[in-house]
N, C-alpha and C positions, 0 to 999 in steps of 0.2 A: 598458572593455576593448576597447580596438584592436585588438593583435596577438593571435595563440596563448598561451591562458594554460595552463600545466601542472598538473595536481593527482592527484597520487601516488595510487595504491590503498591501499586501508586495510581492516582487520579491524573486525568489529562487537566481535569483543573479542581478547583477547591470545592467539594462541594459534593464530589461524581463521588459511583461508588471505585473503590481499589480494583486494578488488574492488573494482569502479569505485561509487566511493562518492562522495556530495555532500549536503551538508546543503541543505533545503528549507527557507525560515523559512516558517512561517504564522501568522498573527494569532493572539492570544487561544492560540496550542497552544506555539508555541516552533518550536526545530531537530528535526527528524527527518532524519537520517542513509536515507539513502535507493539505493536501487542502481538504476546506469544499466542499464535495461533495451533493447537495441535489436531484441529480437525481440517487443515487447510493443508492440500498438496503444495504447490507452491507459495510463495511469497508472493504479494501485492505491494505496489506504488503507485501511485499518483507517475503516469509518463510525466509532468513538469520534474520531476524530481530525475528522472533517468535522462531527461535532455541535458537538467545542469550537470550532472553527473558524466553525461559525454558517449551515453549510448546509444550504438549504431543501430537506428530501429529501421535501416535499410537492409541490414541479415537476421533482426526478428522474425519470428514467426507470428503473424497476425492473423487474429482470432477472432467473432463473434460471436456470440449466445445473447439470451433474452431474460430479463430479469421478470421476477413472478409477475411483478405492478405492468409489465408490458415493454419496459424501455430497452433498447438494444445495447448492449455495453459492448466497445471496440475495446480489444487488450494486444500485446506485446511482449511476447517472451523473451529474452534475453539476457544475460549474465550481466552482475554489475559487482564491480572489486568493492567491498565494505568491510569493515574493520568493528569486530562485536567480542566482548568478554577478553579484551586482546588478542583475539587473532583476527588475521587480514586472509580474507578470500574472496572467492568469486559466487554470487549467490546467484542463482538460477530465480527468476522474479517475473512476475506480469503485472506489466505496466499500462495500467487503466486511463484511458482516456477520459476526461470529465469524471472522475471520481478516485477510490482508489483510498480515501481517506477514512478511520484511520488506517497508516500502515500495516500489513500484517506480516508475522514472519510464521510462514510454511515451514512442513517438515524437510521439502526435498533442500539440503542442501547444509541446512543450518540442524536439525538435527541429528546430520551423521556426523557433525564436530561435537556434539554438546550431548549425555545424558541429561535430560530434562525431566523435575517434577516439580509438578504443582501440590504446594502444599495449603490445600484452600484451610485447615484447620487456625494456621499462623500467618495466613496473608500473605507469603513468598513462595518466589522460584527458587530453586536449587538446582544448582550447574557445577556439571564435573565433565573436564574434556576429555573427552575418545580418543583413543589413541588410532591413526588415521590407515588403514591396512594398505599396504602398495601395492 
């Protein structure tokens, strides 16, 4: 991926309105459809999805906080190798117990590979890879 690549918004099903949507592959789980989160620090998952996945949520760091309605959400940070726009890394991700869905893809990690915009006028993302500073 050299230049600006284009990918259309899309509905999780027929009917919804379009977002900035992008399949995630990850090992051992498959594609999850996933939405570009840019107000989100990290990445969310559904934990079902990082057990199939095969991560060690015994060197997570586990988290609580309280969500507005009152319920308490358990999360898990941890790195998970996923393969997005063709490239494979390690994304830095919290992994939501009993919720988590949909996915979201956070800035830390995934947008220091990717310049990202949202171009809400034409209904697509626009992706150009960073070149990665060592």
């Amino acid at each position: 991926m050299n230049d600006v690549e284009s990918v259309p918004y899309r509905a999780f099903v027929p009917g919804d309105k379009p977002r900035p949507l992008i399949e995630v592959e990850i090992q051992n789980v498959g594609i999850i459809l996933s939405v570009i989160d840019s107000g989100a620090d990290y990445s969310t998952f559904p934990k079902r999805v990082g057990e199939e996945a095969g991560v060690d949520f015994g060197l997570a760091k586990k988290s609580t906080s309280e969500c507005a309605h009152g319920d308490t959400i358990v999360s898990y940070l941890a790195p998970m190798k996923v393969f997005i726009r063709n490239e494979e890394f390690n994304l830095t991700v919290n992994f939501i117990e009993n919720g988590g869905e949909p996915a979201l893809l956070g800035r830390y990690d995934f947008f220091d590979r990717f310049e990202i915009t949202f171009d809400e006028a034409n209904q697509q993302v626009l992706f150009k890879k960073k070149r990665i500073k060592a």
